[in-house]
C-alpha positions in Angstrom: -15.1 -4.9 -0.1 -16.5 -3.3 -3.2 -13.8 -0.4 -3.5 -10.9 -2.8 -2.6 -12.0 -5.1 -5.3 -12.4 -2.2 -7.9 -8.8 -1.1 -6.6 -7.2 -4.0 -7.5 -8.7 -4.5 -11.0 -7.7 -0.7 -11.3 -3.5 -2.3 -10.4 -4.7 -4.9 -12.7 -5.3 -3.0 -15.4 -2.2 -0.9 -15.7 -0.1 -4.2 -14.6 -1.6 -6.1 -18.0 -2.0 -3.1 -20.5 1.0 -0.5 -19.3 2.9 -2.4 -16.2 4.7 1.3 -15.9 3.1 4.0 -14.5 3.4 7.8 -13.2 1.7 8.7 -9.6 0.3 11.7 -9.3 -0.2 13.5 -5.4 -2.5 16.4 -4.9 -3.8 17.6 -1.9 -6.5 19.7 -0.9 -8.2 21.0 2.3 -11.6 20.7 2.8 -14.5 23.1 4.1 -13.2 22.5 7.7 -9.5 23.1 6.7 -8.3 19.0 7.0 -5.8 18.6 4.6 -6.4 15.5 2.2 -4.2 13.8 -0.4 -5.6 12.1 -3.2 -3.3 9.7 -5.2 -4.1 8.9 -8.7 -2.3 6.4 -11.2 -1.8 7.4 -14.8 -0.4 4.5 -17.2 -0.8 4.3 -21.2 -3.9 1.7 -21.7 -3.7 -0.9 -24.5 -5.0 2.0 -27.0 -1.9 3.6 -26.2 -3.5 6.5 -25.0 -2.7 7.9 -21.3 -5.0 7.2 -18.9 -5.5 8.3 -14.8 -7.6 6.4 -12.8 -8.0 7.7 -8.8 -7.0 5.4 -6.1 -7.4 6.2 -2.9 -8.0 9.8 -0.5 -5.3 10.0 2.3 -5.6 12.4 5.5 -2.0 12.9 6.4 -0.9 14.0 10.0 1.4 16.8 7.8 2.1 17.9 4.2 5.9 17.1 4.9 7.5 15.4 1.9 8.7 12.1 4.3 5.0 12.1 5.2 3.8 11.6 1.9 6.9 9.2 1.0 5.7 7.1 3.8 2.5 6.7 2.1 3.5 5.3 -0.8 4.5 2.3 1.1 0.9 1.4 -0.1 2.3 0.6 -3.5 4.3 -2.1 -2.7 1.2 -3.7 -0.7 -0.7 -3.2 -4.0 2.0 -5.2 -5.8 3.1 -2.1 -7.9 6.5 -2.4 -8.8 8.7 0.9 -7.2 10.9 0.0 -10.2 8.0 0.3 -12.7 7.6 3.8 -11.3 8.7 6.1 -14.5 7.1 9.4 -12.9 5.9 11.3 -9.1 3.8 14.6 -9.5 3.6 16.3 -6.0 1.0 19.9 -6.4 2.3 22.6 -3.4 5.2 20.5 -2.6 7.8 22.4 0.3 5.8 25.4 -0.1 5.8 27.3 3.5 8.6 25.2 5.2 6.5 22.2 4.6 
């Protein structure tokens, strides 16, 4: 309940000082080799100065682009706008026929 709540004033935030915003997609594997995602947001705050703010940490089933895509389905359930999306940053995107 905590982080939910702290996710949603995160949305909240860049929907009352930015309403656009750039996601950013980086994955990672861990120690044990599972791949992870993490998906930030990064929006100008009312100082006009950029900011990032981490959302959430996904274990994908692939690094395949359309599995990511699918993903960001979550968006819209946060009640981010895909038409206030100005920006996408993917890190080792299609390398290795993924």
């Amino acid at each position: 309940m905590i982080s939910h709540g702290v996710l949603r004033r995160i949305v909240a935030t860049v929907k009352e000082e930015s309403r656009q915003y750039a996601i950013i997609v980086d994955g990672t594997q861990d120690c044990t080799g599972q791949e992870q995602e993490s998906f930030c947001v990064r929006y100008v705050n009312a100082e006009l100065e950029p900011a990032e703010a981490f959302l959430w940490l996904y274990l994908p089933n692939d690094t395949k682009g359309s599995t990511i895509a699918d993903v960001m389905d979550a968006l819209l359930r946060l009640d981010l706008p895909i038409h206030d999306l100005r920006g996408q940053t993917y890190d080792g995107c299609c390398q290795h026929g993924r």
